[in-house]
MIBA-24420 format. One line per 4 residues: for each residue x, z, y of C-alpha. Coordinates in pm, 1 decimal. Example, Ala and Ser with C-alpha at 12.3 -4.5 7.8 and 13.67 -1.06 7.14 Angstrom:
// MIBA-24420
1230.0 780.0 -450.0  1367.0 714.0 -106.0
This chain:
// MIBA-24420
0.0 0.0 0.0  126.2 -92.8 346.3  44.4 -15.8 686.0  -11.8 -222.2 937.7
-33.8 -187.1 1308.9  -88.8 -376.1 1652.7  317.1 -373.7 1859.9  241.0 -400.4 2222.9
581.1 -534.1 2277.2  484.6 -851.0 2077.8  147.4 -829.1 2099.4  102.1 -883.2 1734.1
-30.6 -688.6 1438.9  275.2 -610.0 1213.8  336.3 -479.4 902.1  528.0 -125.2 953.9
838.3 -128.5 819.4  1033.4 203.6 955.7  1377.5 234.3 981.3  1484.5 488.1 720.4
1148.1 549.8 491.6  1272.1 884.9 382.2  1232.0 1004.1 771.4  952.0 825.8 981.4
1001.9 890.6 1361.6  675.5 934.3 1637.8  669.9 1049.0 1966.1  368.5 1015.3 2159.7
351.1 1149.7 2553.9  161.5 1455.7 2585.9  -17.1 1640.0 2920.5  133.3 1730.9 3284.6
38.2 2104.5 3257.1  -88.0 2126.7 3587.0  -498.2 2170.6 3495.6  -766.5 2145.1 3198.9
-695.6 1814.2 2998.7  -988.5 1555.9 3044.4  -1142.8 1368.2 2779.6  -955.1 1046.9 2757.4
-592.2 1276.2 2788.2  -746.0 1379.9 2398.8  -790.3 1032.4 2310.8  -438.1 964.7 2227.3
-394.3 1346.6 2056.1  -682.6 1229.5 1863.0  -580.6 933.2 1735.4  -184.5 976.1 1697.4
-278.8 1247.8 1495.8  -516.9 1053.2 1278.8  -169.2 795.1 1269.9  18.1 1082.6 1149.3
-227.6 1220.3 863.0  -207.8 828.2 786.3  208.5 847.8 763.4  240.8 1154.1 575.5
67.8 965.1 316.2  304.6 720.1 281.6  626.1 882.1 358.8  813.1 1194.2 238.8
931.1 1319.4 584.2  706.9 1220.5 951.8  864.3 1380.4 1203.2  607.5 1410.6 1529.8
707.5 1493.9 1838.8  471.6 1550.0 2168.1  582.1 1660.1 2472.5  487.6 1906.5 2745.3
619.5 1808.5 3074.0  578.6 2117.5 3262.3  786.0 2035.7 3611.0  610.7 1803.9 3797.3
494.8 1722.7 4198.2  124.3 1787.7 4069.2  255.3 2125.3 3912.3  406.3 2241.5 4224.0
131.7 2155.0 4436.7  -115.1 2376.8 4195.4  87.1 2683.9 4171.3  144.3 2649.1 4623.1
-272.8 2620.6 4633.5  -307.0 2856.6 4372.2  -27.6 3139.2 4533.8  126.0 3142.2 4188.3
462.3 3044.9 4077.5  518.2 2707.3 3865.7  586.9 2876.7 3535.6  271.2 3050.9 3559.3
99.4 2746.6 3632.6  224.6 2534.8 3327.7  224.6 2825.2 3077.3  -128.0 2872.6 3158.3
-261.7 2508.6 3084.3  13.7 2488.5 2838.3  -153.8 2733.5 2609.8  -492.1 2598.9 2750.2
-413.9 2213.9 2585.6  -283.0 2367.5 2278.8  -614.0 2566.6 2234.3  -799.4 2246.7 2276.2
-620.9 2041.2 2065.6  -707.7 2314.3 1743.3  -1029.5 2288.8 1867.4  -989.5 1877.5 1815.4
-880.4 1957.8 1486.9  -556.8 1807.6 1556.2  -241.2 1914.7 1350.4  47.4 2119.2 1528.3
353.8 1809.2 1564.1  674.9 1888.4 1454.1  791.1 1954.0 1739.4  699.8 2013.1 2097.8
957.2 1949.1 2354.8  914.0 2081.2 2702.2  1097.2 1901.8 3023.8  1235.2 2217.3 3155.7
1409.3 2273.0 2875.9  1616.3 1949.3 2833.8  1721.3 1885.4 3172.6  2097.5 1835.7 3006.1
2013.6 1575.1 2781.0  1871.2 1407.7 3146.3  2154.0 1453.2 3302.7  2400.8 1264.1 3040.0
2146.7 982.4 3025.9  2153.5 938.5 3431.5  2539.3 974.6 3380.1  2604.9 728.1 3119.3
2363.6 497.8 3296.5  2555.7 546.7 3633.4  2896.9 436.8 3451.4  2729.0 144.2 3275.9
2610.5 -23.5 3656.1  2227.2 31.9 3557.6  2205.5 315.4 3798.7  2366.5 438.0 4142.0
2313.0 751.5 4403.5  2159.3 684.3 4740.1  2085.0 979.8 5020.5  2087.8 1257.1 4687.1
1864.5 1027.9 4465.7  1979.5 863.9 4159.8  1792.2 586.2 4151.8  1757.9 306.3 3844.9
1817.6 -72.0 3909.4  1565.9 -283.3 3717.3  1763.9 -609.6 3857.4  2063.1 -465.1 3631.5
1819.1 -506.4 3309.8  1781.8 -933.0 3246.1  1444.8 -819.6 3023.5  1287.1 -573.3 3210.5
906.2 -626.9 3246.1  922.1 -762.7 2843.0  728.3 -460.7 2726.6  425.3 -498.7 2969.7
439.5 -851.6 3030.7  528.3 -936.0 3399.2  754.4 -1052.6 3643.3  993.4 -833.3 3875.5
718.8 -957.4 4163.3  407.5 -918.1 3918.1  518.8 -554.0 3918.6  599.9 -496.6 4324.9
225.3 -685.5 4354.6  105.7 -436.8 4133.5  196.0 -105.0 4152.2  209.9 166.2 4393.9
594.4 142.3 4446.2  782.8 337.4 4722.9  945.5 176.2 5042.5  1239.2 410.2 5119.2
1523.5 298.8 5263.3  1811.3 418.6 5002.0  1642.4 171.5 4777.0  1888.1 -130.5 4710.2
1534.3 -312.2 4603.9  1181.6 -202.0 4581.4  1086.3 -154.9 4218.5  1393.9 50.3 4176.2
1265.6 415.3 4025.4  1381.8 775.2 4078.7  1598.9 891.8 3803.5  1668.5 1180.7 4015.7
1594.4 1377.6 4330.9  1655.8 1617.7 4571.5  1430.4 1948.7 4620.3  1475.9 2156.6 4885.1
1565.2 2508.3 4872.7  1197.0 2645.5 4780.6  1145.5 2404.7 4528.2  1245.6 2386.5 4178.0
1549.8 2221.3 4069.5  1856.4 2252.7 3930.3  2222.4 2186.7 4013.4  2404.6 1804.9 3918.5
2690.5 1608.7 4022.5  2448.8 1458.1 4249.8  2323.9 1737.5 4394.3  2050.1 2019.4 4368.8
1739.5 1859.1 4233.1  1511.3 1771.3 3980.8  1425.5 1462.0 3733.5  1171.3 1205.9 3806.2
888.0 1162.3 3576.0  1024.3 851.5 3354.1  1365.2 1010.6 3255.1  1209.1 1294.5 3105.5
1087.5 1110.4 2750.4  1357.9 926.9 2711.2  1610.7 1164.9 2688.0  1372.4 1421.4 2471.3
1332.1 1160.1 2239.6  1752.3 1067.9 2249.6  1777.9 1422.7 2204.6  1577.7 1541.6 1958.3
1482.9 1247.0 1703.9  1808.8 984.0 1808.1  1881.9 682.8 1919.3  1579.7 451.6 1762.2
1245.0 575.4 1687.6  981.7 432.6 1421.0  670.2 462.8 1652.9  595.7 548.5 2081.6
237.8 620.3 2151.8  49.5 693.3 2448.1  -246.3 562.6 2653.0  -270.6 157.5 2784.4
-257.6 326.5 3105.5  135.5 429.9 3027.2  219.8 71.9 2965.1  353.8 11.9 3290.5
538.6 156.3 3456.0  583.0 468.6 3247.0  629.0 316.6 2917.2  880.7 -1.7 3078.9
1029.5 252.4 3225.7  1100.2 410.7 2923.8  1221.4 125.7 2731.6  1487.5 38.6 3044.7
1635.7 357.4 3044.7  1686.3 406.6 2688.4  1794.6 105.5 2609.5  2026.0 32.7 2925.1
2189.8 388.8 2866.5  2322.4 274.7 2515.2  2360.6 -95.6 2549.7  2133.4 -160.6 2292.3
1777.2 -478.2 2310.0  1548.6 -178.5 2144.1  1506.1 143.4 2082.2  1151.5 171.3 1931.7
1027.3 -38.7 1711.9  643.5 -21.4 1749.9  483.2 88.7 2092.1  121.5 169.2 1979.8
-90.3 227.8 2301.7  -508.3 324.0 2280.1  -787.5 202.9 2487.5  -876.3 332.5 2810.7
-1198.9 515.7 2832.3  -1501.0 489.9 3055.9  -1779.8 763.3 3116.9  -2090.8 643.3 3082.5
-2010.5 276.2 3137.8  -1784.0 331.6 3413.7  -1432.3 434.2 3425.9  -1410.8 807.9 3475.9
-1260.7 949.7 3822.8  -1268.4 1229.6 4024.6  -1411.0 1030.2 4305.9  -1732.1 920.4 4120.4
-1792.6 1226.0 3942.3  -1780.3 1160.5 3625.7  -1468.9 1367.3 3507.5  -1522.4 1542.9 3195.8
-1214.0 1810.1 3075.9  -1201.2 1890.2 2754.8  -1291.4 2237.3 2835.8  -1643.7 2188.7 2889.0
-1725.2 1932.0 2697.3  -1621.6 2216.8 2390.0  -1886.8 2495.0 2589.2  -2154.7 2193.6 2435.6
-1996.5 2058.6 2137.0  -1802.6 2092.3 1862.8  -1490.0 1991.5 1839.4  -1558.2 1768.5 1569.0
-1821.6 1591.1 1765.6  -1586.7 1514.2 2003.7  -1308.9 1420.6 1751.2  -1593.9 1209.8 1596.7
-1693.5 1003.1 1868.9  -1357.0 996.1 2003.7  -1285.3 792.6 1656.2  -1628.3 591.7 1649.8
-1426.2 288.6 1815.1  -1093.5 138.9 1701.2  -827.7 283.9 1873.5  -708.4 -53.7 2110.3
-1077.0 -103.5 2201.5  -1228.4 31.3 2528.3  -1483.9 404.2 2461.1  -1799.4 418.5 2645.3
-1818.0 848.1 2620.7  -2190.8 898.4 2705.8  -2396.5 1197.2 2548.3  -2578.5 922.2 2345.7
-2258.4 864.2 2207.9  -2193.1 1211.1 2137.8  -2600.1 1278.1 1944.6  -2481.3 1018.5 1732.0
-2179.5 1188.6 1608.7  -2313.8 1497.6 1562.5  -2597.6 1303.0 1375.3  -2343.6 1134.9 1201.3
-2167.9 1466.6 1087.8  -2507.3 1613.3 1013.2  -2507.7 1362.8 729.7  -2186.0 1405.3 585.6
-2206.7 1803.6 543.2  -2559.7 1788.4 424.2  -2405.8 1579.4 156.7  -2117.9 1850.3 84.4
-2408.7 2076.8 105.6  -2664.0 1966.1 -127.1  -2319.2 1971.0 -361.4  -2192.5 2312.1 -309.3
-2199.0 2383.5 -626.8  -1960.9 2054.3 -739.9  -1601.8 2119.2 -762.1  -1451.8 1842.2 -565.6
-1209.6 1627.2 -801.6  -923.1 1445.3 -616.7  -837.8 1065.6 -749.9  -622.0 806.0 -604.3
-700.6 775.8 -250.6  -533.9 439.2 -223.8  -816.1 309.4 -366.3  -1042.8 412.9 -151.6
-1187.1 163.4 63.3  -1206.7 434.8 373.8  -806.3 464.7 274.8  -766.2 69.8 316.5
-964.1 60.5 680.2  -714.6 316.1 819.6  -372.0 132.4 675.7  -546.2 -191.4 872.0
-434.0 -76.5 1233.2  -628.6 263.1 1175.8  -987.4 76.5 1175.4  -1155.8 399.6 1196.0
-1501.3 284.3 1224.9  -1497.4 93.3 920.9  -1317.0 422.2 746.2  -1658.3 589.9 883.6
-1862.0 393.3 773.6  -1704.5 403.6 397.0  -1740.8 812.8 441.0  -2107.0 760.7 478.3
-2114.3 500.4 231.5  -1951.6 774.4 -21.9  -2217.2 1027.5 114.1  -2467.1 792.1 -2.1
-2344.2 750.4 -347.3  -2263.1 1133.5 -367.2  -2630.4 1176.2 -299.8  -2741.9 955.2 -557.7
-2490.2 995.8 -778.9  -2562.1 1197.5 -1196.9  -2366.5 1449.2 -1248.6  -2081.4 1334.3 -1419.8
-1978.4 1118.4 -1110.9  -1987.3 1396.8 -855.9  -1665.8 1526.5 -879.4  -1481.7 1214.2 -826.1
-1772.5 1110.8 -555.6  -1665.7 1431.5 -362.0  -1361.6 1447.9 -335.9  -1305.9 1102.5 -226.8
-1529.6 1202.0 42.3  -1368.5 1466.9 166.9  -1009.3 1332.8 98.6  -1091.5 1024.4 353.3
-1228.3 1249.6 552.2  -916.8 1480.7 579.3  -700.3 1190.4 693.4  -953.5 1191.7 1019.8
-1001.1 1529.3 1087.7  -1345.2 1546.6 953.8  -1530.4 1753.5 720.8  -1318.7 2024.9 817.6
-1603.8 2315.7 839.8  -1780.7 2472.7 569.2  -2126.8 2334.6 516.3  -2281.4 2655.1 596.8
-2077.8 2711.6 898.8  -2164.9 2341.9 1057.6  -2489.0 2406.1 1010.9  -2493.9 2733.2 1099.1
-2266.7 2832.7 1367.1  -2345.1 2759.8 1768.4  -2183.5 2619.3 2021.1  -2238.3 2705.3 2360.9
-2446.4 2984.1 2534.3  -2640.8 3127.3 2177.1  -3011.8 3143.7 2243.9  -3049.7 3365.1 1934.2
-2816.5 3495.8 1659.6  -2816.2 3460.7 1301.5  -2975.1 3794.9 1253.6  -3277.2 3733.6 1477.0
-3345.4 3384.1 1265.5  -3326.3 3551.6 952.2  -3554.8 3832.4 1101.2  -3807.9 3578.4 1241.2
-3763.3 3372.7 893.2  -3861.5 3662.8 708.4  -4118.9 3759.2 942.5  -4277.2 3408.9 881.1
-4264.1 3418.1 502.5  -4481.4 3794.5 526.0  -4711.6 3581.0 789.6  -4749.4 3303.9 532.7
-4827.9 3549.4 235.4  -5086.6 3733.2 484.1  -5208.7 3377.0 545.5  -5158.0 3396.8 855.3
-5065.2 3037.5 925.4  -5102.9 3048.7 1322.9  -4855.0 3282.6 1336.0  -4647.2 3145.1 1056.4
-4630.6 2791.6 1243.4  -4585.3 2969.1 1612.1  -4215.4 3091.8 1447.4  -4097.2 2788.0 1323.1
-4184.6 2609.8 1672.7  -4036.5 2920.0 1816.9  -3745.3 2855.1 1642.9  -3731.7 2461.7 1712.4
-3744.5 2530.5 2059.1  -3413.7 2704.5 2008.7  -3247.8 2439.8 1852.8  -3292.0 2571.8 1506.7
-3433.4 2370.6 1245.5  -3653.8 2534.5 925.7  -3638.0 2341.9 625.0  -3843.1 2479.9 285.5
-3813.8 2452.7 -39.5  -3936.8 2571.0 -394.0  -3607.0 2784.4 -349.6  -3720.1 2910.7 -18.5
-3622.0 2867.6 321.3  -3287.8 2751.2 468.5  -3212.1 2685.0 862.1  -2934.6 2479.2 1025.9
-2902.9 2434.2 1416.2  -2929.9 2101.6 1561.8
């Protein structure tokens, strides 16, 4: 079984062939730690971590690495509004993402790099590009020279004047041309920084992956994630510096990059209104709904997050666990999972909504299914749905369990459930009906049965 996947740097599906298959590389760009991550910043946690379920599959070692860039002009400017210092700032939505991301059902990478603490390994890189003539200092910036790289622009496609037409470059005078970028700068002496041969001063943005990734997983990396919206000029960026700093044409060999994702049919923004952190969205719903719908579209393709969108993943999840419900009793029995159709949609550039709709597919069988073929039935199920992040409750819990402010408890359901099964044996049926519309209006269902009565919340 291979995998394949779609390179933006040749804009081509490829087979994935990694450099050394006993140790697959991935780093994928995490959060600025500066405030609550919004709902397209857990698109890409979402679905690189769907990639690497995928690749420990097929390899005996994935190394992951995210990082946390935690010094930043954004950071700075929330800790001076907020009267707080920096560190207090980024440790706070540090620990704030990494909550979130559990809650996404996301797996812990390897490792998790921070920007503050590899400020060396920036400062060789700026070095050895200084003495290679790809960089130079100007008024205590270091600054890099895209003119110096013949192939610059080859990751995102354009021209040195494509890229001055379209992006928001700055016109400062040190600048030998104007889509040169900061490698370094100078703060002043209330700012953060830290001491260089050019100076007191801090990195700019772009340097910071490429030397975490130099440093901690070497020269050439299997896979580099991240958003469409880090293309350019993050990800070009990227690619110059790393590759100008040790005179080599590559050093990853598949950028993967996800879709961007709009709000309710427009593109979400402070400005209109529409921003949606993480945060909230998990005081409504699950986690899982969110991971759910976050996977509902292939990964390259544009996400329309509306709440319609998010009923029909929980509606969609509904169906799965009432299928692991209605077999509690089966002990799941684990078979080849490369045969499983739901398998063969995620090697095929991680087409996750075919994968879902094999899981449901497998539900349906699992349903009708004798005995004999359970087993098998369920634990293909909830193997496939493992290697998305689904399925990860217990029945009773997913059906149980509330999200949100709780209307009523477990205890007062059971109470008014029992209360309706003495009104029903009374014969009083007025009363026995007001409960279980009582109970609907709270958002919790009443389903009975010749083995009594069981509940679930919608």
């Amino acid at each position: 079984m291979s995998l394949t996947l779609y390179n933006t740097r040749t804009r081509a599906k490829e087979a994935f062939v990694p450099l050394n298959p006993d140790r697959v590389t991935m780093y994928v760009c995490g959060p600025t730690v500066y405030n609550y991550i919004h709902i397209g910043n857990a698109r890409p946690a979402v679905v690189f971590d769907t990639l690497y379920r995928v690749l420990k599959t097929l390899y005996p070692e994935v190394v992951y690495a995210r990082n946390i860039t935690d010094i930043d002009d954004k950071i700075m400017q929330a800790a001076k509004d907020n009267g707080e210092s920096i560190a207090a700032v980024s440790e706070r939505y540090t620990q704030a993402y990494l909550e979130d991301m559990v809650s996404l059902n996301t797996l812990s990478p390897d490792m998790t790099p921070k920007a503050t603490e590899n400020v060396d390994a920036m400062q060789a890189m700026i070095g050895e590009l200084i003495e290679r003539g790809h960089a130079y200092e100007a008024e205590g910036h270091v600054l890099f020279a895209v003119q110096s790289m013949a192939d610059y622009g080859k990751l995102s496609n354009r021209s040195l004047d494509d890229m001055l037409d379209g992006a928001r470059v700055e016109v400062a005078p040190y600048k030998k041309y104007a889509g040169d970028f900061v490698l370094w700068k100078p703060s002043t002496a209330s700012e953060p920084g830290w001491d260089s041969p050019w100076g007191y001063g801090r990195p700019g943005w772009h340097l910071e992956c490429s030397a975490m990734i130099k440093a901690h997983l070497g020269d050439q990396i299997d896979i580099h994630g991240g958003g469409r919206d880090l293309i350019f000029p993050h990800h070009e960026n990227e690619r110059a510096q790393s590759c100008c700093s040790q005179d080599s044409e590559e050093f990853v060999r598949y950028w993967v990059h996800n879709g961007y994702l709009n709000i309710d049919g427009e593109k979400m923004s402070k400005s209109l209104g529409n921003f949606r952190t993480v945060r909230d969205l998990l005081g409504q719903y699950r986690g899982e709904v969110l991971r759910f719908a976050l996977l509902s579209a292939q990964y390259r393709s544009e996400l329309d997050f509306s709440r319609e969108l998010l009923a029909q993943a929980k509606a969609s999840l509904d169906s799965l666990y009432t299928a692991l419900k209605d077999t509690a009793d089966v002990e799941p029995v684990y078979g080849a999972v490369e045969e499983q159709p739901a398998y063969k949609a995620l090697l095929d550039d991680l087409n996750t909504p075919i994968a879902i709709a094999e899981l449901h597919q497998l539900a349906k069988a699992l349903n009708k299914a004798e005995p004999a073929a359970k087993p098998a039935l369920k634990g293909a199920l909830v193997h496939c749905a493992s290697l998305m992040g689904l399925c990860q409750e217990s029945p009773q819990a997913w059906f149980k369990e509330s999200v949100g402010a709780v209307s009523i408890s477990a205890e007062e359901i059971e109470a008014l459930i029992a209360e309706r099964q003495q009104a029903k044996l009374d014969k009083a049926y007025a009363r026995a009906d007001e409960i279980r519309e009582e109970l609907k209006a709270k958002g919790v269902l009443l389903e009975d049965s010749r083995d009594g009565t069981s509940w679930r919340r919608e």
